[in-house]
N, C-alpha and C positions, 0 to 999 in steps of 0.2 A: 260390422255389417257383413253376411253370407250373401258375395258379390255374385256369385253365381243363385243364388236363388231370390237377390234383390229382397231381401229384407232380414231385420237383424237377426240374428241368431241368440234363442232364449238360453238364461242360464238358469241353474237349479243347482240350488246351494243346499242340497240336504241328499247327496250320496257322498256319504264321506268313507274315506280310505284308510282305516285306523290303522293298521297291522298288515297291510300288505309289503310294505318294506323291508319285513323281518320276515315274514311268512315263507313257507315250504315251499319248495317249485315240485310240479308235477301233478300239481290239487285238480288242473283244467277239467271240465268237463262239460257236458253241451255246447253249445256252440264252438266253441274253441276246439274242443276232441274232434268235433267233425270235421273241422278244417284244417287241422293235423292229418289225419289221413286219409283225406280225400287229396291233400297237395300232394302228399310224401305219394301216393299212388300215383298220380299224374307226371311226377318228376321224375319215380321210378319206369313208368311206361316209355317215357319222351329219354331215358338214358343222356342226356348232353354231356358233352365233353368238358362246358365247366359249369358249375353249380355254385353261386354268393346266395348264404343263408344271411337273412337282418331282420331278427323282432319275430321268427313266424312263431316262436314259444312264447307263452304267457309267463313263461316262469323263466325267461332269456334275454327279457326285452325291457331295462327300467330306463325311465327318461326324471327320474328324480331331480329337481334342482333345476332342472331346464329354466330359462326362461318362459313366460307364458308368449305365444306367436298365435291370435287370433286365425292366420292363414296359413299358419302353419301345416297345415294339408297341401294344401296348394303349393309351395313352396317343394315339401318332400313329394310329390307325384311327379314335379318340373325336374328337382334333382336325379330321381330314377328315369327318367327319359333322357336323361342326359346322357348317365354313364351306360345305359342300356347299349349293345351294339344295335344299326340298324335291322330288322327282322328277328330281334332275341326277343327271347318270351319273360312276360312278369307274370309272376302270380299275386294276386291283389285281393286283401279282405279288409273291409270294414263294416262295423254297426249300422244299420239305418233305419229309422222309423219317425216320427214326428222328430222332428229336426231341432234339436237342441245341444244343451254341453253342462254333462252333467259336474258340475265342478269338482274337481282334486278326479277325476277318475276317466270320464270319456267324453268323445262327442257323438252322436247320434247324427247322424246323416240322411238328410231328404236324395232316394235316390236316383232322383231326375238331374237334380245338379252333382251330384258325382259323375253318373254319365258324360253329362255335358264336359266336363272337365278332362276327365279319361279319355276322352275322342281326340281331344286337340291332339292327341301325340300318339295314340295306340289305338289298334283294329280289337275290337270285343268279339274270340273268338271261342270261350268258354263261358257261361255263369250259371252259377248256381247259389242256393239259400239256404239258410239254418232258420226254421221258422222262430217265432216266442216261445214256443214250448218245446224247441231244441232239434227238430227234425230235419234230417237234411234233404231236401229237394236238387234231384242232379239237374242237370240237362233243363232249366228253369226258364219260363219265358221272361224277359227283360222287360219288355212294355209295361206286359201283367204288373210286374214286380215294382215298377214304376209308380203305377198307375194305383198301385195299393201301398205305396209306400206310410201313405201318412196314417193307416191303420196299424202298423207295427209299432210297439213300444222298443223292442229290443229283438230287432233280427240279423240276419249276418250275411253281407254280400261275399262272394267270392268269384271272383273273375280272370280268369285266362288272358293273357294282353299279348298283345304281338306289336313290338313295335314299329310305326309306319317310317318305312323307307324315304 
């Protein structure tokens, strides 16, 4: 059950992942290329005195073997507010559009209940979007983006967090 959006979360069992565990790093492109450097520029601007990199490469980040953890989002959003200092900044991307989990590969995220989630612990002081056909939207309104969520098959949140004091 997706407690935050009070109803179960669909699976689809036909994106399979044949060969990405052997495969090249570096292939990214669309969504993922834009959110490579639009962070890497925003991290570069903001200069901080320390920088923890985890997962922002597609070709850096495997969780092979994992067990499966239905809330497993939830869980890893709670642990980065944890070890986050109070007023450090995260930088945050995930898929969202009709809300599902595409099995062996991702989950797709409605992102009204992402939000909802992200609040409890972080102030939203950047977002922006990588539409379905890979474009990147800066400076994006959230509501909108909300509010059109369930028409995306495959888009890309990205958001700026500052965490609340």
């Amino acid at each position: 059950m997706n407690i935050a959006a009070g109803k179960p979360w669909k699976i689809r069992a036909d994106f399979p992942c044949l060969h990405d565990f052997y495969g090249p790093g570096g292939v990214a492109r669309g969504h993922y290329f834009h959110q490579d450097l639009y962070i890497a520029q925003k991290i570069f601007q903001k200069n901080p005195v320390k920088h923890v990199d985890f997962g922002s490469r597609i070709d850096g980040f495997v969780a092979h073997g994992d067990p499966i953890d239905i809330h497993g989002h939830s869980a890893a959003l709670l642990n980065l507010a944890q070890i986050l200092k109070p007023g450090g900044t995260l930088y945050l991307s995930m898929p969202f559009g009709v809300e599902r989990i595409e099995y062996n590969a991702h989950r797709i995220f409605h992102l009204g209940a992402m939000r909802d989630l992200i609040e409890c612990s972080f102030e939203i002081i950047d977002f922006a979007t990588v539409d379905d056909t890979g474009e990147l939207h800066k400076n994006a309104n959230l509501n909108s983006a909300v509010q059109s969520s369930d028409h995306h098959q495959f888009a890309l949140a990205i958001f700026e967090l500052r965490k609340l004091v």
